[in-house]
N, C-alpha and C positions, 0 to 999 in steps of 0.2 A: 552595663550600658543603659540601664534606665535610671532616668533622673526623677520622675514624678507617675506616681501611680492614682488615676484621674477615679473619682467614683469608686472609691475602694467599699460602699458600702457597709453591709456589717463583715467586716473582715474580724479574723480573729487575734485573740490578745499574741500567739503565734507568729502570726504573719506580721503584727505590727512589729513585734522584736525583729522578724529579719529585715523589715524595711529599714528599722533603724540600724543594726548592723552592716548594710551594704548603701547606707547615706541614701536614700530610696524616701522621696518627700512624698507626701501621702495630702490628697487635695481635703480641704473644708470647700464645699461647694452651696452657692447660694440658690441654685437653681433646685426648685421641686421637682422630683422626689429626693432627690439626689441628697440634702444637704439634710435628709432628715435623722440619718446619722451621725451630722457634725457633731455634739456635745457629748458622744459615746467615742468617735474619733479621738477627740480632741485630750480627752482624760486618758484613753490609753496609749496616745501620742507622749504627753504629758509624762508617765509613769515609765512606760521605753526609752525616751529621750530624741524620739524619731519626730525630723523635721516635718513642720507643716508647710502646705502654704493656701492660698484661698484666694477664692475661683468666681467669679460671675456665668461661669460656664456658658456666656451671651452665643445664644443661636440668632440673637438681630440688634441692634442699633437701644432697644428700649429695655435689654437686657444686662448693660453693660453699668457697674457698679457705677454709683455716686458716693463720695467718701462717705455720706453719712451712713448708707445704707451698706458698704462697707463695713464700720463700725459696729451695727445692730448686727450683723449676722456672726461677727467677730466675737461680742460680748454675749450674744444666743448663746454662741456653743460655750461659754464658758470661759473665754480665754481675758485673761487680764489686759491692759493696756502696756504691762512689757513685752508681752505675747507678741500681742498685734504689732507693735513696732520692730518686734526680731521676726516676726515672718514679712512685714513688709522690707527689711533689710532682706534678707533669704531670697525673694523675690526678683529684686533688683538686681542682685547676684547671678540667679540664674538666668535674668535676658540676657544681664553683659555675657553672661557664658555661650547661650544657648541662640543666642540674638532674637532678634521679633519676631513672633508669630507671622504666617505668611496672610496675607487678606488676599478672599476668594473672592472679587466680584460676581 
């Protein structure tokens, strides 16, 4: 029943294998500190075959991605531009699934 494992930090080469084993997407996050393991993420994502997906992890309005800055945080951690365009597919999958986030006034 879980779909996205938020802040996995330094998870281990272990744990990434079961997330890919049980479809378990594992976040690239842009916010500090948090994303400062994307580019360690992202390669043993990569080598497991466990989906990514990537996060603004916005706690306000001035945290919430712009595609470019999108982009830089995407090509940070390493990921190619087919990357990017199969996790932002992955992505759009999982709202149609999971539908929109709720907003907390």
């Amino acid at each position: 029943g879980i779909d996205i494992l938020a802040h996995p930090g330094l998870i281990s080469e272990e744990e990434v294998r079961l997330a890919a084993a049980n479809g378990v997407h594992l976040e690239l996050s842009a916010r500090s500190p948090h994303g400062l393991g994307n580019g360690r993420l992202a390669a043993l994502a990569r080598e497991a075959g466990a989906p990514l997906v990537l996060d603004s992890d916005a706690h306000g309005p001035a945290d919430i991605f712009t595609p470019n800055w999108r982009e830089r945080v995407a090509f940070g951690a390493g990921l190619s531009a087919d990357e990017l365009e199969r996790i932002n597919k992955t992505m759009i999958s999982l709202v149609e699934k999971l539908g929109p986030a709720p907003f907390f006034a």
